[in-house]
N, C-alpha and C positions, 0 to 999 in steps of 0.2 A: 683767252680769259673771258673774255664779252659770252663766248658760247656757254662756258662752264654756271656764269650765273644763269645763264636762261635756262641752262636744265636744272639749277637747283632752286629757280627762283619759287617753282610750287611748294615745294618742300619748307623754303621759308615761310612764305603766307600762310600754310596749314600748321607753321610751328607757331605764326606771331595769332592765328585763331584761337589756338588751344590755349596760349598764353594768357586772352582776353576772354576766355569761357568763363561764367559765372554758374558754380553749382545752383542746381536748379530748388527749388521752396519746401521745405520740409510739407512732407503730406496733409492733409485735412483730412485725419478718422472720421469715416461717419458711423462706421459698424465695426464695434458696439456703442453704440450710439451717445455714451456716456462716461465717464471713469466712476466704476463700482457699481455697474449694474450686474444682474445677474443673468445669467444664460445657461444654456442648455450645454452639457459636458460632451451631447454628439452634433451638436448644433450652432457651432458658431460662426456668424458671417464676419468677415472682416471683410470690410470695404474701406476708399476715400475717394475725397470729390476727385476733379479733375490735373490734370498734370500743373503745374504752374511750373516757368522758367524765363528768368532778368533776358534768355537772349530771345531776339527775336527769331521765330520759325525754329527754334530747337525744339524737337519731339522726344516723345516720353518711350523710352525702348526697351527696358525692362526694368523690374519692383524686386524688392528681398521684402519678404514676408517673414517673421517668426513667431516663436510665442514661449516665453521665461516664466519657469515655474517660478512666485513669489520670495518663499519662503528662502531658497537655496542659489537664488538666482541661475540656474541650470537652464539653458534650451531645453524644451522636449520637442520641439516642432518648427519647421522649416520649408519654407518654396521661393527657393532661393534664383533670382536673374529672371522671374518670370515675363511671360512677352503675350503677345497676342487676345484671348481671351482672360488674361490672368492679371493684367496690368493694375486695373483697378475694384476686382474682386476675387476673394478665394474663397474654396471651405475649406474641411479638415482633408479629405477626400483628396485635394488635390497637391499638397503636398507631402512631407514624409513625417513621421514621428520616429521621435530619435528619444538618446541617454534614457533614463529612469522609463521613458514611457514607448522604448522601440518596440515595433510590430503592434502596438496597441493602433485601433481606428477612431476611438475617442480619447477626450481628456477626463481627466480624473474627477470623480464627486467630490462636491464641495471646497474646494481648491481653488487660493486666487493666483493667477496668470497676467504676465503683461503683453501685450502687441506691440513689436516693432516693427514699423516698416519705413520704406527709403524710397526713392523714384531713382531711377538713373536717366540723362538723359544719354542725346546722340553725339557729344560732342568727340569722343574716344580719348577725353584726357581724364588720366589717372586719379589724378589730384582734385577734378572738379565735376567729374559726371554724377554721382553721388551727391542727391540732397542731404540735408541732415536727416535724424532718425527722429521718427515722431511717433507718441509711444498710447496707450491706453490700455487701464488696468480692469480688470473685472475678476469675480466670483465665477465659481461653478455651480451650480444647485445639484443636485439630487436627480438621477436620470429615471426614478420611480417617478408614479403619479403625469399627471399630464401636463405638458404642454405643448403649447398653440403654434402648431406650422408656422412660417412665417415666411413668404416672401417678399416680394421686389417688382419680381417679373417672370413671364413665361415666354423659355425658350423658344424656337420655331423649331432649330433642329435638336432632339429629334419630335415629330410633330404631336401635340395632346392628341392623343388616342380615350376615347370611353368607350367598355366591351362590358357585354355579361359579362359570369362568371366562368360561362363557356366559352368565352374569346367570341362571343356573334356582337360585331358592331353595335354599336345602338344608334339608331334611325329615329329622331323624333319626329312623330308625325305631322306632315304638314296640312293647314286647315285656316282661314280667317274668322273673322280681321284679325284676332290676335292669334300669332302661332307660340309655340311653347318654346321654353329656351332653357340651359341651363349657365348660371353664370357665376363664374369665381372670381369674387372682389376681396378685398380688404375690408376689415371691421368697420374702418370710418368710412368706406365709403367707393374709393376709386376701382376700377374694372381691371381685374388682370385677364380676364379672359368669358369670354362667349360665348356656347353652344349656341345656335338654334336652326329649327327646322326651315325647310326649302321645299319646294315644287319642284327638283331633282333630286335624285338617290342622293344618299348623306347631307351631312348637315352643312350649314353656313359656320364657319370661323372665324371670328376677331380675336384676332391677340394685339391689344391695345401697345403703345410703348410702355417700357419699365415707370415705374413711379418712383420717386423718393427715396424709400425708407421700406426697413423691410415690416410688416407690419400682421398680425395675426390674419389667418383666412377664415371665410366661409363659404359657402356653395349655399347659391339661392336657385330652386328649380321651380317655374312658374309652368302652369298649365295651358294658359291661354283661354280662347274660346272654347274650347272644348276641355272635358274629363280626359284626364292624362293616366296612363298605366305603366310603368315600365318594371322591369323583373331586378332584384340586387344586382349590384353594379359595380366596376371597378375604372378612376378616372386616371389617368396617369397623363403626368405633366413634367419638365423637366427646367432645371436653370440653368442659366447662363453657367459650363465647365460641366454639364452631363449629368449633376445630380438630378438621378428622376423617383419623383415621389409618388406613390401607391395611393391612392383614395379610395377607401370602402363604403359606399351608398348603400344604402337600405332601399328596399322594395319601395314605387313609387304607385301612391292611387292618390290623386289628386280630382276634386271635383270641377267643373268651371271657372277659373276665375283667382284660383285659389294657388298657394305657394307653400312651399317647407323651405325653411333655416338652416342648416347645418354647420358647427363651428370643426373644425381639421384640429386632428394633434399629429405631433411631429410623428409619430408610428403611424398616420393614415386613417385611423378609428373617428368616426363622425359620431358626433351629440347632437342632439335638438337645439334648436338657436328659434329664436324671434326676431319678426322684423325692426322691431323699437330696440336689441341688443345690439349694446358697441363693444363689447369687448364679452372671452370668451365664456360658456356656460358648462361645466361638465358633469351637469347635474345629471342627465337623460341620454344613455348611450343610445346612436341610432343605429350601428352597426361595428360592430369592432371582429379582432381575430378570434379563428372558430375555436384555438386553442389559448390558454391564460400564459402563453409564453412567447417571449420578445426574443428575436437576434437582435443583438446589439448590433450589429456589421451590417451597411447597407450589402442587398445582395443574397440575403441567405433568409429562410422563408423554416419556421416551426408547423407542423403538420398532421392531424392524426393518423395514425396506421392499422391501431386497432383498440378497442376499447373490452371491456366487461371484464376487467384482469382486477386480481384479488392481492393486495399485497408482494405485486412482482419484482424481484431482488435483482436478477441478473438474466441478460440474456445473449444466445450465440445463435450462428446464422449454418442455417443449413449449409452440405459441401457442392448443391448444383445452385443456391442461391442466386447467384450473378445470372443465370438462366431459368428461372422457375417461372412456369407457365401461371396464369390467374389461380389456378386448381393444386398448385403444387406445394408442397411444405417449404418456406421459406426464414421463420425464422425460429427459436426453442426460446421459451421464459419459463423461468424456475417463482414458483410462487413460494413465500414464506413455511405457507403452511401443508407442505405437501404435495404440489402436484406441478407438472411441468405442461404446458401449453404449448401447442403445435399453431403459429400462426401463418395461412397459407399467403399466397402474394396475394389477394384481393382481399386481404384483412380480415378473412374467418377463422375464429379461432375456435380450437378445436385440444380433447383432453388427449395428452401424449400418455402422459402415464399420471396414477394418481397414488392417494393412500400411501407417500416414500414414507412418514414418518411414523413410529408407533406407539405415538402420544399425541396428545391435543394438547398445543402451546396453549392455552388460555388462562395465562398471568395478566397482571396490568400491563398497559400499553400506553405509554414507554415505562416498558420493567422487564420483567421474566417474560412477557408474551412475543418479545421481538428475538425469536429464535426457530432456529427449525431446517428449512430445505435452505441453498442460497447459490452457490456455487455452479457452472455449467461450464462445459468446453465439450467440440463435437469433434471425434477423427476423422478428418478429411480423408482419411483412406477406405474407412470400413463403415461409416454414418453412426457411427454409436455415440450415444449421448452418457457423460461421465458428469456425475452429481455431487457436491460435497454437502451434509445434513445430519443434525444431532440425532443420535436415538439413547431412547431411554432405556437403562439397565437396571432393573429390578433388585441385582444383589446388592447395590450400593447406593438405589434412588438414584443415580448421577446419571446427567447426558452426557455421552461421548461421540468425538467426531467419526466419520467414517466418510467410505467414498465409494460411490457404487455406477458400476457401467449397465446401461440398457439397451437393449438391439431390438430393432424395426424388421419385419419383413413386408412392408407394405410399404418400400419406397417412403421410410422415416413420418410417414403423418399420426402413427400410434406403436408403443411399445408391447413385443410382442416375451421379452424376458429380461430379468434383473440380477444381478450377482454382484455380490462384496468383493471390491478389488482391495480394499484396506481398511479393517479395524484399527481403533488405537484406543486397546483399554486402558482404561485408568487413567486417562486423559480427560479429566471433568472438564466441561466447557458450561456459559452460562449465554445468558442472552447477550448480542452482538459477537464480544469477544469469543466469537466458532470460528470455527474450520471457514471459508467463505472462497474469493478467489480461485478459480482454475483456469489453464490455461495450457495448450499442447502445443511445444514449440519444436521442431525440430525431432518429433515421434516421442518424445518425455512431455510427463504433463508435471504441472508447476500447483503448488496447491496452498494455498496462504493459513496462516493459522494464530487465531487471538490466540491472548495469552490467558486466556478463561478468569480473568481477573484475579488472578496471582501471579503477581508481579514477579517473581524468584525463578518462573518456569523458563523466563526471555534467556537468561543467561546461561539457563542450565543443558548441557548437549545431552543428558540424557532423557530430556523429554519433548516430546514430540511441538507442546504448546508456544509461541510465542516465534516464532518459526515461517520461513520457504520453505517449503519440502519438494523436492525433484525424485518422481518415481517413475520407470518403466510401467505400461499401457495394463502391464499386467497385473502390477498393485506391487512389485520388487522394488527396491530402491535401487537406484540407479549407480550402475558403478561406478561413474565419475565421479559422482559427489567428493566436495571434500574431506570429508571423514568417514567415507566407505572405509569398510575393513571387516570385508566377511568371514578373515580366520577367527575372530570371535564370537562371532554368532551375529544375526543382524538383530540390531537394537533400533531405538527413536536416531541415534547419533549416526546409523547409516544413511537415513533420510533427509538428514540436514543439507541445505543449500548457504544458506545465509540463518543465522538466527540474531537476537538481542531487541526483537521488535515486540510492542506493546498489543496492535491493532491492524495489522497492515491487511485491510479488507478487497481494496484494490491491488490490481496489479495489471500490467499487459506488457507485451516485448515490442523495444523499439528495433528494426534492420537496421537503419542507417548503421549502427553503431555496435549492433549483434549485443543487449543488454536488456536487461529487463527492468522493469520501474514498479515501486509501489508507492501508496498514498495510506495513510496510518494514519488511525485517531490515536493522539495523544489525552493527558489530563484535560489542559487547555489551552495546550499546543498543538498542534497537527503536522507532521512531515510529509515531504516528498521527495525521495530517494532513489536513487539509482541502486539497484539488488546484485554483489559481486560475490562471487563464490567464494566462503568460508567466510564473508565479511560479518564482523561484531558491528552492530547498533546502538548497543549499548544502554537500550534501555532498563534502569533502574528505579522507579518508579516515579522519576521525575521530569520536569516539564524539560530542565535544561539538559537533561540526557538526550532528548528528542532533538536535538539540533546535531545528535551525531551524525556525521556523512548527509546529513540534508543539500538536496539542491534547493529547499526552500521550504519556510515554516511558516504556517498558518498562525497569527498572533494576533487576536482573539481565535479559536475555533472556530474551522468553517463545516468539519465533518464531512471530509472527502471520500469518495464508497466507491469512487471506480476510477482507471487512467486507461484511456486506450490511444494511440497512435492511431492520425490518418496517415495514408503510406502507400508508395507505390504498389507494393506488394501485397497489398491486403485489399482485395477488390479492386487494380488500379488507381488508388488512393479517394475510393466513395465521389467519384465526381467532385473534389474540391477542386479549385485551383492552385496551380505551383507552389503559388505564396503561402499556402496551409501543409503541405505536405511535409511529414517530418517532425509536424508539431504534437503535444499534449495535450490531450483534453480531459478535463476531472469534474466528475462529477460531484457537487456539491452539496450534503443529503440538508444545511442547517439544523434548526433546533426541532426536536421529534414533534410531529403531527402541531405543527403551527402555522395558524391562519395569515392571508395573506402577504405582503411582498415583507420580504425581511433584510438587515441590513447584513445576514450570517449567512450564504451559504441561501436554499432554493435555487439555483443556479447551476451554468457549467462553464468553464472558467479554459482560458486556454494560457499554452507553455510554446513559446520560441527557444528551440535548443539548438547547437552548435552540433559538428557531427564528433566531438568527443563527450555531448551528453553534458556541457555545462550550460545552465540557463542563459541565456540572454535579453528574455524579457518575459514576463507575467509572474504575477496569474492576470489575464486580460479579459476581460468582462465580454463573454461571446453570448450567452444564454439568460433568459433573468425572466423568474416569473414576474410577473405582471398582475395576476390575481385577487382574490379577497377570499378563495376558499385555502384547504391545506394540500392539494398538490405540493409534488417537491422530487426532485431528480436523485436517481440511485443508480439501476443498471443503465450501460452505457456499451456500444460498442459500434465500428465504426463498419457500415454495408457495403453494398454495391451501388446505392444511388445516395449516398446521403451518411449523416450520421445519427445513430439510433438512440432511446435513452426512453427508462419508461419512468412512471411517474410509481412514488410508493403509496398515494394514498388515493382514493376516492377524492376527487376535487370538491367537491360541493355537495350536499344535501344532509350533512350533520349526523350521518350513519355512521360516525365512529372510526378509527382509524381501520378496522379490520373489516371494513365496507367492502365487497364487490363493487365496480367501478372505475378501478386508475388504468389507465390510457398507455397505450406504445405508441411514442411519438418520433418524427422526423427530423431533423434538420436538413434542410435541403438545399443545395445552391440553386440559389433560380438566374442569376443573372447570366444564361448561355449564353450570351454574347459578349463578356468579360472574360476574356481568356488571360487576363494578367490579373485576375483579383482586385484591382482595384476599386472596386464598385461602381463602377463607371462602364454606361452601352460605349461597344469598341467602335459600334456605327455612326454614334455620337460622338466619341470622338475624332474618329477619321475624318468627319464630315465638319466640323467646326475646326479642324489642323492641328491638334493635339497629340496624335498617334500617326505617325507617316504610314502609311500603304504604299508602297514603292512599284508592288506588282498589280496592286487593284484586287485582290484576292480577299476582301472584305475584312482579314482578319491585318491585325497591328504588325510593324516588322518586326516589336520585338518578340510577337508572341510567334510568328513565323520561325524566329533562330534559335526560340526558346524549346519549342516544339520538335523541333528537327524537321521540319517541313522546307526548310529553305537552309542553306550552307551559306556562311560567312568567314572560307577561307582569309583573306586579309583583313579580318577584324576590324572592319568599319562599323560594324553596329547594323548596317542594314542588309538584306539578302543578294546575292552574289550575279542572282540573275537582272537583278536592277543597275549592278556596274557597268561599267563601258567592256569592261574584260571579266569572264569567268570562264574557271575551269573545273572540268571534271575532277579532279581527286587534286590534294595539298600533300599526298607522299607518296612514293614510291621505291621497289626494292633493289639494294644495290647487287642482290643475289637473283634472283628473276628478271628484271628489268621492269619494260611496260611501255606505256603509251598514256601522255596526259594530253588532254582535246583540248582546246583552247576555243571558245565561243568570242566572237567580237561583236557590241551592240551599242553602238552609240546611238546620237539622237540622227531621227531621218535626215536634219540640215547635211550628214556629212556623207550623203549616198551616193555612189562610186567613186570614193575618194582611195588615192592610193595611201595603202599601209604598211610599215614595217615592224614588226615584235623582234625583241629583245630581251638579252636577259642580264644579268649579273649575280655574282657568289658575293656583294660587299655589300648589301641589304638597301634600303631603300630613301632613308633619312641620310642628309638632307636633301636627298637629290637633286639631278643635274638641270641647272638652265639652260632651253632651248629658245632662244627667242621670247616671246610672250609666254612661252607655258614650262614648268618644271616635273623633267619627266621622273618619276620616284626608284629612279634607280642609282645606285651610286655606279660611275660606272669607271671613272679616272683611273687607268693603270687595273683595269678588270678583266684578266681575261678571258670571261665567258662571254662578257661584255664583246671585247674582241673576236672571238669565232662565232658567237650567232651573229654580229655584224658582219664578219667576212663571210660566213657561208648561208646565205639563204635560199629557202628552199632545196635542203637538201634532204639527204635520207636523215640526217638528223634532228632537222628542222622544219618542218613540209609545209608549202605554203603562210610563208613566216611572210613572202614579200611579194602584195599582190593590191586587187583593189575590191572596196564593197559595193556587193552588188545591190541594185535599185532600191530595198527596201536596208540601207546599210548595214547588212552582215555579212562576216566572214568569219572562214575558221582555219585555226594550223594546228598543228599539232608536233608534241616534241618527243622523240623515241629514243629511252635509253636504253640502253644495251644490258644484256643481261651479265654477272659476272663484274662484277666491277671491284677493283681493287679497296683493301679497307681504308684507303685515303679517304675514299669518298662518302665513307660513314659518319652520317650528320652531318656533310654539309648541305645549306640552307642555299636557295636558288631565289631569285625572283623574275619575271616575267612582266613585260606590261608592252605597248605598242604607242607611236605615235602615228598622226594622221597628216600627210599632205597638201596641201594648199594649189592647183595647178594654177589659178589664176592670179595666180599672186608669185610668181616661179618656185613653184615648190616649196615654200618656207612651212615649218611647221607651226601649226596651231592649233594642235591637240596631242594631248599626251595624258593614255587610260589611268588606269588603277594596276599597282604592282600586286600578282599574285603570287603568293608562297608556294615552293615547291622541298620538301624537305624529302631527302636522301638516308632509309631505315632500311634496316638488315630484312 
């Protein structure tokens, strides 16, 4: 009896602990700083002071962070048991967005939100580890116009790096008594961080401790005793959880003696500041992006590619694109007004073919002038380039659509002949609502068609307007369609794919799901639709018609003009990451030829879909001009490094909407080291414990098992060569047989330890206790269990029971026999070994990981 309480008597005292645990202090919000301030929609810090807890020496071990939209009280965001760097600050960044706002990386414009968060401590009871929830409410502003970086502190890892803009260090020169420095402090005053020059290559670094509060930055650069020069410049700094922020410098000529201000906005763009300024000025940009457009999403970088384009509508990408030399044709843009642009990969553009149209649109604009060429898609088989574009017919003044194919013999950089693959008289079209979309999916091209603003023509199968059309390459309609029926004659109603559509300008085909999608100006509604063969739309001239078969309506109008899928398949999905692949991107033209940032539309907008094509989340703010001229996105399509999208107007200089001058520009992912999308360096996070690296292979383990670079037969979550046991292949054929190799690698502590592998058919939960360790196999009344225990090292088990040598490894291997009767189809095996003890008589105290072996025909 005496003995029984002495082994239970721990078990008591750790129950009469838990009983006397006092949950620990409801948190102290510091950030946001306030209830009902306002903040930044991609910008929010939430912080609190320090842990408090009634017991003594209990520690703080993980935080539930969230954040409740107001109005609905609904979560939209969550970082839930957080530990290590996350205890007492997060951003958006590092946890997840969920409900109303999943796949989104910011919160919503103008939107009030509340913070909850909790401390847990270490006590492990239920009932009392859990502080109370302690809460703060705040606004969203407006993520147009600027606001002021703001930090706290600068990270060490990973370390502030300042480069040209060609990646060359910047070295400031060293010289007395005063040497030159560059320093990033807070508005009022304290030092986040140091540059300065030294009497050794590179520079001297202080990064002071964190401050306070997180508070506006600037960048003060002093010259010293000497006149200072240094070239545009980029500073990159990072916070505690890897968010790292971009700083764009302006060219520095400084005289003796002398200093420049700079105030930071949260996108990295520097303004002129003074030394007498405590708060920020953004009256004098001193450097900002070379283009008027923002990714929203840390990580992804807007770019030019090519410039002096005239009204560019839509554009498709050469079929050696993913391989095109500097010299070589790489992408095709269709110009409004006639001509189609050959742009090479070092961004010269060049005339493919000119004079498509046989009229001069020159109506008002926006009126009758926004008409003409628009349409493109190129045959991956033969490089011809297929056009859709109104021409004008004399016997009735009317424009009708048509579609015409042109061929290259100079390796596609200019057209060398032109042919009608398809008229459609008497099919009057006016401005916008044309023929527009094309697309060749599967050797059929796809070709969209306004309803030329007669609204009667959507529902009507005998005319061509308001319309999918699916034609053979040849300009025939296609005999799948669903209203083929060539014993008639072929009419508009052979060509039908889908009709009952208003506007459907866009369109592109998604794989996952083998379906195509359009995007439709409505009156002043807008849809987005998944396109099914012989499906009605049902538009009738009304707004509420436009919610037929929508996966989602634009309410107000945002005038969507393009949808293209990133995708495995299309370029190996443009260099995005995983996280993007699959998705929708639409391009969003808003209101015709209007100046700067608008709350409609200038933008490109993203879509989380399901692999049966139901939304899940957006439209999500990926794209957003930035501006003050009348740029604004139209053609869109997705490349080989990026995704594409050109602007429809001349940005800036007041030449008119039909100015030469709008831009092919990029989206590009820059953060190559973010192999999970998160926006987050994966070096940075490795290196501060965030992302495990199990094999030391620089990249994260999830992105290793995500990748296919590393196997996770027993679905532990990390790669198989970092477990104690891995094998070569998780099946084998009960009609062939084979051979699975069995690797053994524990930690070097257990080197030439004797081994024994094992197996059982009764899976691995709750497995069995062996002394101090429990080996994951079930094995009671098992009997595989039993013959690889009785026969080791045999011809069916080889080297099953032996010792590891010096550097502790070893290997066995299991040979099933070919021919195996169908008893043994699907059943499931598992494997794992324990480890020896000799100085201890043999007792075990070690036992690996179970690997799966399953048994397929």
């Amino acid at each position: 009896m005496r003995s029984t309480l002495l082994l239970l008597a721990p078990f008591a005292l750790a129950a009469v602990a838990r009983a006397q645990n006092q949950a620990p202090l409801a948190p102290r919000i510091s950030e946001p700083t306030a209830n009902w301030v306002n903040v930044h929609p991609q910008d929010v810090h939430m912080e609190t002071l320090g842990f408090q807890d009634p017991n003594p020496g209990d520690t703080h071990t993980a935080t539930d962070w969230e954040l409740v939209q107001l109005s609905n009280a609904v979560r939209v965001w969550s970082f839930l048991s957080a530990g290590t760097t996350h205890l007492q600050h997060v951003h958006l960044g590092d946890g997840v967005f969920e409900g109303p706002l999943a796949g989104w990386a910011t919160l919503d414009e103008e939107v009030g939100y509340r913070l909850r968060v909790r401390h847990r401590d270490a006590s492990g009871d239920p009932a009392t580890e859990w502080s109370p929830w302690s809460e703060r409410s705040f606004y969203t502003t407006r993520a147009t116009g600027n606001t002021a970086l703001e930090l706290g502190d600068i990270a060490a890892v990973p370390a502030p790096s300042w480069s040209d803009d060609q990646g060359a260090a910047i070295d400031l020169p060293f010289y007395g008594p005063t040497t030159a420095e560059m320093r990033l402090e807070a508005a009022t005053g304290p030092l986040l961080l140091r540059i300065q020059a030294q009497s050794a290559s590179g520079n001297a670094v202080t990064n002071p401790p964190a401050i306070t509060a997180h508070i506006p930055l600037r960048i003060v650069i002093e010259s010293g005793s000497q006149a200072l020069a240094l070239p545009p410049s980029v500073l990159r700094v990072a916070e505690a959880g890897c968010d790292v922020h971009r700083i764009l410098l302006p060219a520095i000529n400084l005289a003796a003696g002398a200093r420049s201000d700079y105030w930071v906005s949260l996108q990295g763009t520097t303004y002129l500041g003074s030394a007498n300024q405590t708060a920020p000025s953004w009256s004098l940009l001193a450097r900002g992006p070379r283009v008027p457009w923002l990714a929203r999403e840390v990580g992804y970088e807007v770019e030019e590619v090519a410039g002096g384009l005239r009204l560019p509508v839509n554009l498709a990408f050469h079929p050696n694109a993913e391989n095109a030399g500097p010299l070589d044709p790489f992408v095709y843009v269709t110009e409004l007004y006639g001509t189609i642009k050959t742009v090479l990969k070092n961004g010269t553009v060049l005339d493919y073919a000119t004079n498509l149209l046989n009229y001069v649109p020159n109506g008002a604009f926006p009126g009758a002038g926004e008409q003409g060429l628009t349409g493109i898609a190129v045959d991956p088989a033969s490089g011809d380039l297929f056009v859709s574009r109104l021409s004008f017919v004399a016997a009735s003044g009317s424009h009708e659509p048509s579609i015409v194919r042109l061929s290259s013999i100079d390796g596609g950089r200019t057209s060398i002949s032109r042919s009608v693959v398809l008229n459609m008289p008497g099919e009057s079209q006016a401005q916008s609502h044309q023929i527009s979309n094309l697309e060749i999916v599967g050797g059929r091209l796809f070709a969209h068609m306004g309803d030329g603003f007669v609204t009667a023509t959507a529902l009507n199968l005998d005319s061509f307007r308001g319309k999918v059309l699916c034609l053979e390459l040849s300009g025939a309609a296609s005999s799948t369609n669903p209203f083929y029926n060539a014993a008639n004659g072929i009419t508009a109603r052979d060509y039908i794919y889908a009709y009952g559509l208003r506007n459907p300008f866009g369109g592109g085909y998604r794989a996952a799901d083998g379906f195509r999608y359009e995007v439709e100006n409505g009156p002043t509604v807008d849809r987005f639709a998944r396109v099914e063969p012989g499906a009605n739309y049902g538009f009738d001239g009304t707004d509420a018609s436009m919610a037929i078969r929508a996966i989602f309506n634009w309410s107000p109008a945002m005038a969507p003009v393009n949808v293209v899928f990133v995708q495995p398949s299309t370029f190996g999905g443009s260099g995005f990451p995983a996280s993007k692949q699959d998705r929708a991107f639409v391009s969003e033209s808003g209101p015709t030829y209007a100046s700067g940032t608008q709350t409609r539309g200038k933008a490109i907008s993203e879509f989380a879909m399901d692999l049966n094509g139901n939304r899940l989340a957006g439209p999500i703010p990926f794209v957003e001009y930035v501006g003050t001229g009348h740029a604004t996105a139209v053609g869109l399509a997705a490349g080989p490094d990026g995704l594409y999208f050109t602007e429809l107007y001349r940005d800036a200089g007041g030449a008119g909407p039909t100015a030469t001058g709008a831009r092919l520009l990029r989206v590009r992912f820059t953060a190559a080291d973010d192999c999970d999308g998160n926006g987050l360096s994966d070096a940075c996070e490795i290196a501060v414990g965030t992302q495990p690296d199990c094999n030391g292979n620089s990249f994260p383990d999830a992105c290793d098992l995500s990748s296919g670079r590393a196997r996770d037969f027993d679905a532990n979550g990390r790669p198989d060569s970092c477990d104690p046991l891995e094998a070569d292949r998780d099946e084998i054929s009960t009609a062939t047989g084979g051979q699975v190799a069995f690797s053994l690698h524990p930690d070097l502590a257990y080197a030439n330890r004797p081994y024994l592998l094992v197996g059982s058919a009764s899976g691995t939960q709750p497995g069995t206790p062996l002394g101090s360790v429990v080996l994951p196999l079930n094995v009671i009344g098992d009997l595989w269990f039993q013959i690889t225990l009785s026969f080791p090292n045999s011809a069916l088990l080889t080297t099953s029971f032996a010792n590891l040598d010096g550097a502790a490894r070893g290997n066995a291997a299991l040979v099933v026999p070919p021919a195996l009767g169908p008893q043994f189809l699907g059943l499931e095996l598992h494997h794992a070994y324990v480890l020896f003890d000799p100085a201890a008589g043999f007792a075990i105290d070690f036992a690996s990981n179970g690997m799966p072996l399953r048994l397929v025909l």
